[in-house]
C-alpha positions in Angstrom: 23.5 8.6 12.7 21.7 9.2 9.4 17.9 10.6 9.6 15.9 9.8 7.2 11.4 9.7 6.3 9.7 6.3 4.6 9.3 8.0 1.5 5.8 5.7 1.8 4.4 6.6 5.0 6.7 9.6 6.5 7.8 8.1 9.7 10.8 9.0 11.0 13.6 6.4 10.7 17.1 6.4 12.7 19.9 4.1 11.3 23.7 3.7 11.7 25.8 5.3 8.9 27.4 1.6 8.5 24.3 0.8 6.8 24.2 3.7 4.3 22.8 2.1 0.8 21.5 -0.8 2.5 17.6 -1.7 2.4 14.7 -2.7 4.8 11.5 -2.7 6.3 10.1 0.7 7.3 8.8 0.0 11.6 5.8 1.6 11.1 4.4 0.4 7.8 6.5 -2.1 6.4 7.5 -0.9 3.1 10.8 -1.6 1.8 13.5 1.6 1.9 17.0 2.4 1.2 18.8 4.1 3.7 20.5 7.2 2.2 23.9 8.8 2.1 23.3 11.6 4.2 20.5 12.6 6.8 17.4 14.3 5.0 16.3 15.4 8.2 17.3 18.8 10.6 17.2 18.0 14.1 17.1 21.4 16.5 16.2 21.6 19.8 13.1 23.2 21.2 13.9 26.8 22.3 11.8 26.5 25.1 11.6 23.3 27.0 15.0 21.8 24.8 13.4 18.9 23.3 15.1 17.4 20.5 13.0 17.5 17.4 14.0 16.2 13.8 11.8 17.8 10.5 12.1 17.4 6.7 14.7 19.6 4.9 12.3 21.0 2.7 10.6 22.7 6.2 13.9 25.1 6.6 12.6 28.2 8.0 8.8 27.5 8.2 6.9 27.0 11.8 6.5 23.9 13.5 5.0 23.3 16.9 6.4 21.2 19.3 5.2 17.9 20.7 6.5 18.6 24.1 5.8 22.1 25.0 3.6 22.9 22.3 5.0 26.3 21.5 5.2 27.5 17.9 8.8 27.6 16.7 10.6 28.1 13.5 12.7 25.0 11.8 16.5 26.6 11.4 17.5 27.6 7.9 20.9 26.8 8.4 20.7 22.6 9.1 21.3 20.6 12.2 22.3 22.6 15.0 24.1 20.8 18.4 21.9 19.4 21.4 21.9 21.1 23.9 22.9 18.3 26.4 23.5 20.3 29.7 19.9 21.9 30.0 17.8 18.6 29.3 17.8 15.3 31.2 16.7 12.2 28.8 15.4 9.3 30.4 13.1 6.4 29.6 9.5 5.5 30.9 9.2 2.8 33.3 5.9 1.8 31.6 5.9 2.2 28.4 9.4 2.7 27.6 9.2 6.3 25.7 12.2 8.9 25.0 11.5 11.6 28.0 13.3 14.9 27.7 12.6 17.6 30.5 14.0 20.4 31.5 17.5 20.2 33.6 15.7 21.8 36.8 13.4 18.6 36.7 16.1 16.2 38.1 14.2 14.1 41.0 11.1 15.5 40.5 7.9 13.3 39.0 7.4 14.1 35.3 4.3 13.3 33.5 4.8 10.6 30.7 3.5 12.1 27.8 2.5 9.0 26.3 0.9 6.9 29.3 0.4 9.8 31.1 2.3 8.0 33.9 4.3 9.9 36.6 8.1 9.2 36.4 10.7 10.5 39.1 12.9 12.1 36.5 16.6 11.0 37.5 18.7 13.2 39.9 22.4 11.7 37.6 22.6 11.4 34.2 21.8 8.7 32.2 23.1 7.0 29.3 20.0 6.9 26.7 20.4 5.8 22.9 19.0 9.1 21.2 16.0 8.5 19.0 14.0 10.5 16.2 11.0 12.5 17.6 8.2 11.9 14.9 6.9 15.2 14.2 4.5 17.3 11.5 3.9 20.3 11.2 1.0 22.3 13.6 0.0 19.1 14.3 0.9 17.0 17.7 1.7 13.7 17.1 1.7 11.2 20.3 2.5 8.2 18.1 4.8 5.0 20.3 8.2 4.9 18.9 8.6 1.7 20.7 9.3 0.3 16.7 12.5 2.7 17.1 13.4 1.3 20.0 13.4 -1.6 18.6 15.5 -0.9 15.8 18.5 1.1 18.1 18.6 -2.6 19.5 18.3 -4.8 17.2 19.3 -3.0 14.0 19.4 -6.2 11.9 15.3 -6.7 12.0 14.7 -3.7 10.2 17.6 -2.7 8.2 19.2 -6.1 5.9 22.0 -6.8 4.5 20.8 -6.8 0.4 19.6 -9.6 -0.6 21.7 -11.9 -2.3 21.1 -12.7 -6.2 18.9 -15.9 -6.7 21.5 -18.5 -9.0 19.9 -20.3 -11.8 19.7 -24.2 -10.9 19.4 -25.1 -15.0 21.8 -23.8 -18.0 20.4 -20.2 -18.5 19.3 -21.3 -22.0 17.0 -23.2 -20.5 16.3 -21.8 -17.1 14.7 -18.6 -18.9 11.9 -20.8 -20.3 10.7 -21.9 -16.6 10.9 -17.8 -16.0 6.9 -17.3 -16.2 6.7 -20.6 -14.2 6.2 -19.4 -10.3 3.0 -19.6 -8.6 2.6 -15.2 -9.4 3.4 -15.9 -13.3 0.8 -18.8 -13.7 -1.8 -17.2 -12.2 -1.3 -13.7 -14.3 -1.3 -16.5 -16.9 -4.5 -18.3 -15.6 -6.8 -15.2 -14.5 -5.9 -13.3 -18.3 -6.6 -16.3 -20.4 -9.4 -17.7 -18.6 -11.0 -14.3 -18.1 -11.0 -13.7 -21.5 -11.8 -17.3 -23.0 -15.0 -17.4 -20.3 -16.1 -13.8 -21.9 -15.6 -15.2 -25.7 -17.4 -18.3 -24.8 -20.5 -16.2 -22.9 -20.9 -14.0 -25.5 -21.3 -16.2 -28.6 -23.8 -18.3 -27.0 -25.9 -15.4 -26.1 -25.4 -14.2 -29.6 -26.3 -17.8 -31.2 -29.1 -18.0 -28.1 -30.3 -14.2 -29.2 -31.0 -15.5 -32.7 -33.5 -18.1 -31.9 -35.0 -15.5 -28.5 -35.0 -11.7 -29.0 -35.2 -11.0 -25.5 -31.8 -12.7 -25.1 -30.2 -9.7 -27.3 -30.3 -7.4 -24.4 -28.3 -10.2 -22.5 -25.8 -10.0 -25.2 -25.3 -6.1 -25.5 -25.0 -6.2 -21.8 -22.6 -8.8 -21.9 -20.6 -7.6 -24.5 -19.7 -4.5 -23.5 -19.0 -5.5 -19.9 -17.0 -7.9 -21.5 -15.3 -5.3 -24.0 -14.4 -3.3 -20.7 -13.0 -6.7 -18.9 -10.1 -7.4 -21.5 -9.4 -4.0 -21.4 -8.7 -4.0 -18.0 -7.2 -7.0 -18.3 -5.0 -6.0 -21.0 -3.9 -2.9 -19.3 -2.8 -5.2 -16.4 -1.1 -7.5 -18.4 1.1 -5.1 -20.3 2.1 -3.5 -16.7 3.3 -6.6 -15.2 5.4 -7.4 -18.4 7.1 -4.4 -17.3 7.2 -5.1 -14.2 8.8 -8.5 -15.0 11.6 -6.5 -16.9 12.1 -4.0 -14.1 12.3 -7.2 -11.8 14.8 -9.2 -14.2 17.1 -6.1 -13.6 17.4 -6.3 -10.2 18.1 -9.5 -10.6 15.0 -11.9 -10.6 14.9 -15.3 -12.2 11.0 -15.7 -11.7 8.2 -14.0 -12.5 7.2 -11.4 -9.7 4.8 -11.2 -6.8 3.5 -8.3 -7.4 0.3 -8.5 -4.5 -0.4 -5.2 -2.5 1.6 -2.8 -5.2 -0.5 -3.5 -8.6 -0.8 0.2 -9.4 -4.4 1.9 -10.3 -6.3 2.0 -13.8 -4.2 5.3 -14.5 -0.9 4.2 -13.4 -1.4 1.2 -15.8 -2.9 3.1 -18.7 0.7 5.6 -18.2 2.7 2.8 -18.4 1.2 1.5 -21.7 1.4 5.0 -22.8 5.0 5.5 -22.8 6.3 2.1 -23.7 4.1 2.4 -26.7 5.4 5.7 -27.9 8.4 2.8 -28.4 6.1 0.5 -30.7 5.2 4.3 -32.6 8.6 5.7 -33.0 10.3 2.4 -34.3 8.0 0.4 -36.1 5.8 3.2 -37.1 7.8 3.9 -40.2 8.2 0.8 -41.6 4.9 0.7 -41.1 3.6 3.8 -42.8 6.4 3.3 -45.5 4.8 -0.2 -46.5 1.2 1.0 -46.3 2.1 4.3 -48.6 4.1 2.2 -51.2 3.4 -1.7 -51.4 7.1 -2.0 -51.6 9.6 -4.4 -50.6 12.7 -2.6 -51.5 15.7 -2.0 -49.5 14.3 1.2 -48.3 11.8 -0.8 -46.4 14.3 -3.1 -45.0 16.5 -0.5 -43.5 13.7 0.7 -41.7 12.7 -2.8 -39.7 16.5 -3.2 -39.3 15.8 0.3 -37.4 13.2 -1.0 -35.5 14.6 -4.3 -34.8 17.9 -3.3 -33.3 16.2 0.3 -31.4 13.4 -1.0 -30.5 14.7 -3.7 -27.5 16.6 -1.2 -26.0 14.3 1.4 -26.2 11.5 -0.3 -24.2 14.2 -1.8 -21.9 15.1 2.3 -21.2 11.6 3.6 -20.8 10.5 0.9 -18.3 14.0 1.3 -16.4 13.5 4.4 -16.1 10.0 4.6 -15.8 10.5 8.0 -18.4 10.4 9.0 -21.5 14.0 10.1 -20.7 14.7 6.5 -22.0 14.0 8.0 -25.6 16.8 9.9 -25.4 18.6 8.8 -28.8 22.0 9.8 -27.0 21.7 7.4 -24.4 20.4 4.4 -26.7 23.5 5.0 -29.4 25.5 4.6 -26.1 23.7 2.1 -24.4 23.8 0.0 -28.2 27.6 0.8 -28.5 28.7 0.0 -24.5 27.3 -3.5 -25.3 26.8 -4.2 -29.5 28.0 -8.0 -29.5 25.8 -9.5 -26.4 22.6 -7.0 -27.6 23.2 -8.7 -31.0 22.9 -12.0 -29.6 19.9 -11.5 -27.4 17.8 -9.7 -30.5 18.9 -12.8 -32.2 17.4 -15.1 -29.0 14.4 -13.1 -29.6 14.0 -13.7 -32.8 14.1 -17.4 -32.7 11.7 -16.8 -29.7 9.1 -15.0 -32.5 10.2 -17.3 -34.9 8.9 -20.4 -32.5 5.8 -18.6 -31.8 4.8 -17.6 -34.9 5.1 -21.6 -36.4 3.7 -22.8 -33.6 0.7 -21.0 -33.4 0.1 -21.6 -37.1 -0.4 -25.7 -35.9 -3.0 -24.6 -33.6 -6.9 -25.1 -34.4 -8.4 -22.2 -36.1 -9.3 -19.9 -32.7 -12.2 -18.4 -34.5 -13.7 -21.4 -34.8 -12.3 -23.4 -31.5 -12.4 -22.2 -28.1 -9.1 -24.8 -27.3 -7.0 -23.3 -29.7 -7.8 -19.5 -28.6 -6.8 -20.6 -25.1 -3.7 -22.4 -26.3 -3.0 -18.8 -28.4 -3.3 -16.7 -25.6 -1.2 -19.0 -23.1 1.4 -19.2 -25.9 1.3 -15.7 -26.2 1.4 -14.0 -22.6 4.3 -17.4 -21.7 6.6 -16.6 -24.4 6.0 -12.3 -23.6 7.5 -13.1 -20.6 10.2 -14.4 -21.2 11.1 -11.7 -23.7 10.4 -9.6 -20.9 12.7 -11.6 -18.6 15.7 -11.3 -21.3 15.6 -7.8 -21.5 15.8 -7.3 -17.7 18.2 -9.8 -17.7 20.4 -8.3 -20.2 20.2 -5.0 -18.0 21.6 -6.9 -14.8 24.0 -8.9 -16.7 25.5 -5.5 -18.3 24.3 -2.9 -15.6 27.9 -1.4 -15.2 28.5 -1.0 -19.4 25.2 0.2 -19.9 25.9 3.1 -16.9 22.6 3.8 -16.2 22.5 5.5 -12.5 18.7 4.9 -11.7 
């Protein structure tokens, strides 16, 4: 049996070792775990009354109390240590249907439930009981039902799945990865960014224009415009965040853009993420950058350095957001990575190029945005559609060469 915590909420979670690697829904709070090789709990039995108890590995040797008996004990250094089967008698609650361990010498005697309270005639014979995890913290008694855990020792397939299998594209992949952004969570990222922002723009110059021929009006606008400076921020932040969320979700095998309801992270967690795959925009385009700004010059010196930043760059940001480190910097494991796979890289910069390419002439057809507020919608809806679908090659291009690439994350 492997013990294990939801790294999410800490409850205690009992699987079969056939289902080692395999993932599912945590019983007590629904978030989605893997079930690991090897127990990460101890389980020891109460010196006292000989309740089975199971605690984190990182609480070796520290003080616990126990649920049953509520006596302080200390959490053995040395790991699991045997049951002691012949001085407890398990049994289950009549009413409620909780794990009851008592003492040997209370065979036929009435036992107090400890979680309805109930009295149970303990049984005077042994009887078969499936063994479960006893929930327990530290100094702290915890009466929680673990009828979820019965639940999952009978019906182990409604909490722990088989993986899911990978979605197959309906359309030739050269055309499937356009419809990418096109699920009901991609449009709407599209819809909420573009009209957000568009509604701002629009607000804000007619206050401006309004504030010309009204004074008062020009508090309107300062108001307005800095509310509205702090909105696309936001907005921004969020944007860039599910973009890598979309490539973390391409390499696990999505065709679609991602739900992502319930885990969009905070305003920190988003302004990290920009952080770090921007130190990829600063290490690989900053010096062609700099070098054109410092010289004027087209030369081949120039040229070396955006064929630098053309062929690192990809595979940088695929690394960090992988990752989720700057260990995806490390120049060892791009020169790898770039090596383990050169021909099929090659040909996806290329598709991203063409990509650009399309982008770029196609936004030059559009109205001027400065002056029309169609063509800065169609810009942005342009924009944030075809980002996506970079995004969703570079995931893609993870999952398609996950076991060249090697990277064990």
């Amino acid at each position: 049996m492997i013990r294990f915590s939801c790294e999410h909420c800490g409850h205690k979670i009992g699987v079969e070792e056939a289902h080692v690697g395999k993932r599912g829904k945590c019983p007590a709070c629904g978030t989605i775990v893997t079930v690991p090789a090897e127990s990460t709990l101890i389980e020891f039995d109460c010196g006292n009354c000989g309740r089975r108890l199971a605690v984190p590995k990182i609480q070796s040797g520290k003080k616990v109390v126990c649920p049953k008996c509520e006596k302080v004990i200390f959490v053995p250094a040395g790991g699991e240590t045997p049951a002691v089967s012949a001085s407890v008698v398990r049994f289950t609650c009549s009413t409620c249907k909780w794990q009851i361990e008592e003492p040997e010498s209370s065979r036929g005697k009435l036992v107090e439930c400890p979680h309805c309270h109930n009295y149970i005639a303990a049984p005077s014979a042994e009887i078969p009981s499936q063994e479960v995890v006893i929930p327990l913290q530290p100094t702290i008694r915890d009466d929680r039902s673990e009828e979820h855990f019965e639940q999952l020792q009978k019906d182990q397939g409604a909490a722990i799945q088989e993986p899911e299998p990978v979605l197959e594209r309906k359309l030739p992949w050269i055309l499937d990865i356009f419809l990418y952004p096109a699920s009901r969570p991609g449009l709407m990222i599209l819809g909420i960014v573009v009209v957000v922002r568009v509604t701002f723009r629009i607000v804000i110059r007619f206050l401006g224009t309004a504030s010309q021929q009204f004074l008062p009006f020009l508090a309107f606008f300062g108001l307005m415009w800095a509310v509205g400076m702090i909105v696309r921020l936001v907005l921004c932040l969020y944007l860039w965040w599910y973009l890598c969320e979309c490539i973390r979700e391409s390499a696990a095998g999505g065709i679609r853009a991602p739900e992502t309801t319930g885990r969009s992270p905070g305003l920190g967690g988003m302004l990290w993420q920009t952080i770090m795959t921007g130190g990829c925009f600063v290490l690989f385009l900053g010096p062609p950058v700099f070098y054109r700004i410092e010289t004027g010059a087209s030369d081949a010196i120039f040229w070396g350095l955006v064929v630098y930043a053309a062929v690192f760059l990809p595979m940088s940001m695929l690394a960090v957001v992988v990752f989720d480190s700057w260990l995806g910097l490390n120049p060892i494991l791009l020169v790898r990575a770039l090596l383990s796979t050169f021909l099929p890289y090659c040909a996806m910069i290329v598709v991203i190029a063409l990509l650009a390419a399309a982008g770029i002439f196609g936004i030059g057809k559009l109205p001027n945005p400065n002056e029309s507020s169609l063509g800065l919608f169609i810009l942005w809806c342009m924009s944030i559609y075809l980002a996506m679908i970079v995004a969703h090659l570079l995931g893609a291009f993870c999952h398609r060469y996950k076991e060249k690439l090697n990277w064990d994350v």
